[in-house]
C-alpha positions in Angstrom: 0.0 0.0 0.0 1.7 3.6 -0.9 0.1 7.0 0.5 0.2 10.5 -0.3 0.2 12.4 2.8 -0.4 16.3 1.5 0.4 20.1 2.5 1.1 19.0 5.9 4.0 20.9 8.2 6.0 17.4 8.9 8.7 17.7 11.7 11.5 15.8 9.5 15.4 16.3 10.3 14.7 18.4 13.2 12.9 21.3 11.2 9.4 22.1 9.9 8.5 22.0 6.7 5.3 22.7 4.7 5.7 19.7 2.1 3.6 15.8 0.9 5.1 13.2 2.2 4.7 9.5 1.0 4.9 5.7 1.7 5.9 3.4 -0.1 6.4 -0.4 1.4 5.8 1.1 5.3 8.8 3.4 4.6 9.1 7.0 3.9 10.1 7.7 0.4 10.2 11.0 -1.7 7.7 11.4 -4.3 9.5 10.3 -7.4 9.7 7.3 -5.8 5.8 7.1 -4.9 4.9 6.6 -7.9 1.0 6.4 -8.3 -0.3 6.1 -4.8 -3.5 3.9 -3.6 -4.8 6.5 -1.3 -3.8 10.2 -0.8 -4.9 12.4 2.6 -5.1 15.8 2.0 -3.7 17.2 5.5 -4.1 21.5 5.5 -3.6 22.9 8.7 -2.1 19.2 10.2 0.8 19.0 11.6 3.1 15.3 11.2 5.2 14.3 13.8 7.4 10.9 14.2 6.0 8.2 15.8 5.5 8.8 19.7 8.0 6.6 22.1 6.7 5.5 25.9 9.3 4.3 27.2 6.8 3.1 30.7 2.9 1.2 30.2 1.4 -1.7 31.4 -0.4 -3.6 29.0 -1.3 -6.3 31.8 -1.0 -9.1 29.7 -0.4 -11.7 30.2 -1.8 -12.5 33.3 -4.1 -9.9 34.2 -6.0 -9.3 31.1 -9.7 -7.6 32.7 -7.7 -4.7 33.0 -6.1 -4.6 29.5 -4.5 -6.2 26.7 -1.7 -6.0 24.4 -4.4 -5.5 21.5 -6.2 -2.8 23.9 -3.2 -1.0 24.8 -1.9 -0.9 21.9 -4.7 0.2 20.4 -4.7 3.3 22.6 -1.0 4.0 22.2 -1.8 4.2 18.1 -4.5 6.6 18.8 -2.3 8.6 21.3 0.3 9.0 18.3 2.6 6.7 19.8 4.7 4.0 17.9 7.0 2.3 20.5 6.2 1.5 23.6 8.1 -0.3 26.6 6.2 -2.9 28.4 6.4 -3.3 32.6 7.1 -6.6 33.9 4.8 -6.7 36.7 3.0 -9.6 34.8 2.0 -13.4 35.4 4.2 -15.2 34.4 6.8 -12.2 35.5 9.1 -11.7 32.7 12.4 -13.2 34.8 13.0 -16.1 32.8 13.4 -16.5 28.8 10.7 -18.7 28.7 8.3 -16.8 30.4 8.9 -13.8 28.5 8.8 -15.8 25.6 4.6 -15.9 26.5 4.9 -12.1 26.6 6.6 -11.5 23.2 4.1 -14.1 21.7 1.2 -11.9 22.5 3.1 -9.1 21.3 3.6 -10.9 17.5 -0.1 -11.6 17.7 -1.9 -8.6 18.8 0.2 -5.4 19.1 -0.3 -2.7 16.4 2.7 -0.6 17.3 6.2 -1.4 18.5 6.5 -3.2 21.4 9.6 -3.9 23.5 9.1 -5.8 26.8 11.3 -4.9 29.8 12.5 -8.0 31.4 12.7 -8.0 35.9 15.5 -7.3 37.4 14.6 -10.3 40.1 12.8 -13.6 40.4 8.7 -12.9 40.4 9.9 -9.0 41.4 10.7 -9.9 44.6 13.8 -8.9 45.0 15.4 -11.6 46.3 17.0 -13.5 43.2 18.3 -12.5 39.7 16.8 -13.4 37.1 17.9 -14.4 34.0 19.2 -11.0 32.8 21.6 -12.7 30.8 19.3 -14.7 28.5 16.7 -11.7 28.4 19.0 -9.6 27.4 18.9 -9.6 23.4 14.9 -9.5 23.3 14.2 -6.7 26.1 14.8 -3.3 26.1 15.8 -2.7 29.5 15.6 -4.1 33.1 12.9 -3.3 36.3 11.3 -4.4 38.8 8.8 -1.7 38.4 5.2 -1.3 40.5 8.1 -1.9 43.6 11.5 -1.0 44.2 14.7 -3.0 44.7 15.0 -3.0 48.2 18.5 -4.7 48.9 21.6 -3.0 48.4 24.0 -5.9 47.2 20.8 -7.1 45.1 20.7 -3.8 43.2 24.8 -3.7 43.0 24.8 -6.8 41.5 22.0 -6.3 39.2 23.7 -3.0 37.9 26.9 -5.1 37.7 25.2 -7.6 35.3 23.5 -4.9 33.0 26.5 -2.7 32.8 28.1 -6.6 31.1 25.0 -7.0 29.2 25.1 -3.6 27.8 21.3 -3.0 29.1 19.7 0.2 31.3 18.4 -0.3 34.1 14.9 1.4 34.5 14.1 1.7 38.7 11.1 2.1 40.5 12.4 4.2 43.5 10.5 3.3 46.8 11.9 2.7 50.1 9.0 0.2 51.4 10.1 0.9 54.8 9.0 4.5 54.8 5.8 4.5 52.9 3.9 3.3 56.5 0.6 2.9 55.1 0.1 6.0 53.1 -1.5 5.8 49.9 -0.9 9.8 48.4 1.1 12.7 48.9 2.1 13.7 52.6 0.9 16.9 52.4 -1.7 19.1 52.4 -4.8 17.3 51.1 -3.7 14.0 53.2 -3.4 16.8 56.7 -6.7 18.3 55.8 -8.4 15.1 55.0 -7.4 12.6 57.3 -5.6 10.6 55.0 -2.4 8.6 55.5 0.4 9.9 53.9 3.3 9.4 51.6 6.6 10.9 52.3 8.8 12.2 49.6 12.0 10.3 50.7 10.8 6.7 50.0 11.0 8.2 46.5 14.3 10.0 46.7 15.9 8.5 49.0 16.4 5.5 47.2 17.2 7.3 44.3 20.0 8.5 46.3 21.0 5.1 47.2 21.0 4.0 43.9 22.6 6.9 42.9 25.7 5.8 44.4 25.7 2.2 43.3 25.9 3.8 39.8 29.1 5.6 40.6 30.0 2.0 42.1 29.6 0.3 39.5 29.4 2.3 36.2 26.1 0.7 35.2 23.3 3.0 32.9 20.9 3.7 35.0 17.1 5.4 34.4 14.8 6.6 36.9 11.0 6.2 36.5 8.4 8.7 37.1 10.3 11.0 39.1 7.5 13.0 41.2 9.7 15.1 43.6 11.8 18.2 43.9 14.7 16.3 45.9 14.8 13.6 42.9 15.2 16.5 40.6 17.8 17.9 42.5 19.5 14.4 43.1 19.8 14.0 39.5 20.9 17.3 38.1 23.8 17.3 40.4 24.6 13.2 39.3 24.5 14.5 35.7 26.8 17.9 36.1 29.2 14.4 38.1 28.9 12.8 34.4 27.0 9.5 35.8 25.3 7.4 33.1 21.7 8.4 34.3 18.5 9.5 33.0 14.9 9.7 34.1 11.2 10.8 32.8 8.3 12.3 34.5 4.5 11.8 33.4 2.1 14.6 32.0 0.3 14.2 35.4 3.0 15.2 37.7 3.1 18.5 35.7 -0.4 19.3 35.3 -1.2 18.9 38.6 -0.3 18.7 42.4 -1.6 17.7 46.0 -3.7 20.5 46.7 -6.2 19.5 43.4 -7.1 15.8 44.7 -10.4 14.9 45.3 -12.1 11.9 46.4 -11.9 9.7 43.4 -9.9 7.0 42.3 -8.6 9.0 38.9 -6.5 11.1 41.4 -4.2 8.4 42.8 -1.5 6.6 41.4 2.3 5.8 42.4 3.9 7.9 43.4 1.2 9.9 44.0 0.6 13.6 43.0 3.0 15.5 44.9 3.0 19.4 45.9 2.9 22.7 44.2 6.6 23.6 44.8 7.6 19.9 43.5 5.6 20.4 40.4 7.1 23.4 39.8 10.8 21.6 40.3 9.4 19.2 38.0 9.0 21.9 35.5 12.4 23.4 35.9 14.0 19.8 35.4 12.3 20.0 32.2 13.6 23.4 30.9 16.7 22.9 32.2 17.3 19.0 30.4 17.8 17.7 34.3 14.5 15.5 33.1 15.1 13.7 29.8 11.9 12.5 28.5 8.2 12.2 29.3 6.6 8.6 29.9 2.7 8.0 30.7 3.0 5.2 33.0 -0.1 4.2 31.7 -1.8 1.7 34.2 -5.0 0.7 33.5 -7.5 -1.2 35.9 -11.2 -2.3 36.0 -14.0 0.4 37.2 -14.2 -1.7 40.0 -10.7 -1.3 41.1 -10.7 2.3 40.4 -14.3 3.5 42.3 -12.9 2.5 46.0 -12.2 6.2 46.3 -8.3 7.6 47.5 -8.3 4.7 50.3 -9.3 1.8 48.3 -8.7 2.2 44.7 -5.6 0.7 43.1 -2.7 2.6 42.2 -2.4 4.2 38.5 -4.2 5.7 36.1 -4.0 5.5 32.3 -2.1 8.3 29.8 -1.6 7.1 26.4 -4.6 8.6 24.8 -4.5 11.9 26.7 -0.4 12.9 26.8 0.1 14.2 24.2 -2.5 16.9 23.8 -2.1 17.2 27.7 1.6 18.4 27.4 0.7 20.3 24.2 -2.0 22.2 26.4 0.4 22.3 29.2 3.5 23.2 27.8 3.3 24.8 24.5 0.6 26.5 24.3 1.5 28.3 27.8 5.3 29.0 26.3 6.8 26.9 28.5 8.9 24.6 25.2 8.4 24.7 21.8 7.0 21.4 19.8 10.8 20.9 18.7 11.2 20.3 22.3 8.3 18.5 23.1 9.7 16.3 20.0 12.9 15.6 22.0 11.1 14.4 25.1 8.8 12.0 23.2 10.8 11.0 20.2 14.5 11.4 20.3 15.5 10.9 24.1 14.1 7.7 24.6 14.6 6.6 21.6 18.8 7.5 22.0 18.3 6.2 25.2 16.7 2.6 25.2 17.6 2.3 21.4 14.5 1.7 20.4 12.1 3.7 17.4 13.2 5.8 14.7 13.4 9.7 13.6 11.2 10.9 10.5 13.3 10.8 7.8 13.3 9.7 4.1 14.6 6.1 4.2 13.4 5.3 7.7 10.3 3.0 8.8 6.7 5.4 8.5 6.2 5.6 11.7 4.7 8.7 12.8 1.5 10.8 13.7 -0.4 12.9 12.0 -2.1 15.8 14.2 -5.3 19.2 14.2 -3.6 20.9 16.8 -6.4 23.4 16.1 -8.7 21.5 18.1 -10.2 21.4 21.5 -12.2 19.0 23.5 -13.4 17.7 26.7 -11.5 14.4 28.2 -14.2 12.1 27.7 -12.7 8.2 29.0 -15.7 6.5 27.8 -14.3 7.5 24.3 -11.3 5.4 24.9 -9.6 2.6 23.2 -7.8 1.3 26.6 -10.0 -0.3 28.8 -9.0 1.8 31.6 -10.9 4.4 32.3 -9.4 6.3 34.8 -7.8 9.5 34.3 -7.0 12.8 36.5 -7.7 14.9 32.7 -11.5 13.5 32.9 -13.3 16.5 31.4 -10.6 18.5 31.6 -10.5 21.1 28.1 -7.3 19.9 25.9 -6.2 20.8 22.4 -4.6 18.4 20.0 -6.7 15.6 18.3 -4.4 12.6 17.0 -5.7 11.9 13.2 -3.7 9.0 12.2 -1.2 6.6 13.3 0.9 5.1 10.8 3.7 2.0 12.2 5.3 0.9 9.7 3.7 2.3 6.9 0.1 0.2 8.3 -2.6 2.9 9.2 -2.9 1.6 12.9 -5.3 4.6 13.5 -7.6 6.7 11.4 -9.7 9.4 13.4 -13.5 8.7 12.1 -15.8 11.8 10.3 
């Protein structure tokens, strides 16, 4: 199938430009070479943009497939502009063994619509007390974690980072200090006082960081932090980066959209970690501008209605992002002056991408995968228009601009926006 994608501004090479752009054989070609195409969008006032990377979802399958699946979730990653996406591993089977993710990756050839790359655990069943097989994971996973909980033994993680600095592989941590979160379930601070709810503290978050931090400079290993939600983390970070350690880490759209003091009583607010304060949004926002803070995942983390209408006490943690980040950053960020869409490019494309060495730039010669965007356009958050089966989402009828037209992966049309 070849397609004739006209007059749209297509980010290509790191500029703009006002040009048709076609496919030939799911990769980009110039228009010589398109010959005469089956099917030709005409695309004024659109914008193009390469294929979205998340380099943090759970698709929850296998294992726990009432709350998604890989066809679900990646489904919702097409229509969210997103191409690549890294897979979680807190799964049943857990991916700690090749043969267990071997039941992952078969799902994946089956059902996925976009790019996706599997991390593999860092320990036996993510319980930190046991390897796992990092060694025979390695070639067909993009990373390592044991995210949804953190590595809570020192010499564990050490030898862990020891074994993916040999492999050649990142490892992606979930930083929590179990023995400091004490029962709390959001942010310690000024919703949880005024409410009556049990807090979290910031340090189970950054003080492991810290700790982890210096088993980098131990042992040379590249090392990425997830969801960073915290001012100290930011400032942990910066100063590890200015030291020249191998180490990166992403924030989601959520942590800068909103803070403590906006929770309500409703499942969509609470996830892990948890919306944190005003002043550590606003750190989070400086880590952005100032490159401290590398990309921008969704840790999208879908679960059933039922799960999710327990209220702050009782719902699970996590909320789902794919189908809502972009515009949400684009509302956020851009159109308030914070970055420009070249930068918003970098923190979706190109850093993860360099990073976990996965996806691909927009570029003649290069696999079609990329996004085609009405940036003109404003709506309510509406969940019950979603594609994931989670529902839950702190930008519920909140006003966003930015409507994702089509998805191309490969050169397939994974998602076409219906009249």
């Amino acid at each position: 199938m070849t397609y004739l994608l006209k007059n749209a501004t297509v980010y290509c090479s790191g500029n703009w430009e006002q040009r048709d752009l076609a496919i030939k054989d799911g990769v980009i070609v110039s228009i010589s070479e398109c010959g005469i195409p089956d099917v030709v969008f005409s695309l004024d006032h659109c914008y193009i943009f390469p294929g979205f990377t998340d380099v943090h979802v759970h698709f929850r399958e296998p294992g726990f497939s009432y709350k998604e699946t890989i066809a679900t979730g990646s489904a919702a990653a097409a229509r969210g502009g997103y191409t690549t996406v890294c897979t979680m591993p807190n799964l049943t089977p857990v991916p700690d063994t090749v043969p267990h993710l071997n039941e992952q990756l078969a799902l994946i050839d089956r059902t996925a619509v976009v790019h996706v790359h599997p991390s593999g655990a860092i320990t036996m069943g993510r319980k930190g007390m046991e390897l796992a097989d990092l060694a025979g994971m390695a070639p067909k996973v993009c990373g390592f974690s044991d995210d949804g909980s953190g590595v809570q033994n020192d010499d564990m993680m050490r030898a862990a980072m020891m074994e993916a600095k040999r492999l050649g592989k990142v490892i992606a941590a979930h930083c929590e200090d179990e023995s400091l979160l004490r029962g709390g379930y959001i942010h310690d601070g000024v919703y949880a006082a005024k409410h009556g709810h049990k807090g979290i503290c910031s340090e189970s978050e950054w003080g492991q960081i810290a700790r982890d931090l210096e088993l980098v400079r131990q042992t040379g290993c590249s090392y990425h932090v997830c969801h960073i939600s915290t001012k100290e983390s930011v400032d942990l970070i910066r100063k590890a980066k200015a030291e020249g350690l191998d180490v990166t880490c992403e924030t989601g759209p959520h942590y800068l959209a909103f803070c403590d003091e906006q929770l309500k009583e409703d499942g969509r607010f609470k996830m892990n970690p948890p919306l944190r304060s005003a002043a550590d949004r606003d750190a989070l926002l400086e880590g952005i501008l100032d490159g401290t803070i590398d990309m921008i995942a969704t840790d999208h983390a879908p679960h059933s209605l039922q799960e999710k209408s327990r209220g702050l006490a009782g719902s699970a943690m996590g909320v789902v992002g794919l189908e809502t980040a972009f515009p949400a950053l684009y509302t956020w960020l851009v159109r308030q002056g914070y970055v420009s869409l070249e930068f918003l490019m970098n923190l979706l494309n190109r850093n993860p991408n360099r990073r976990f060495g996965i996806g691909n730039t927009l570029e003649e010669g290069m696999p079609a995968n990329l996004s085609v965007w009405d940036l003109e356009r404003s709506y309510k958050v509406d969940p019950e228009q979603f594609l994931t089966m989670g529902r839950s989402t702190p930008f519920e009828g909140v006003r966003l601009w930015g409507a994702c037209c089509m998805t191309f992966c490969d050169g397939n049309l994974v998602w076409e926006e219906q009249a």
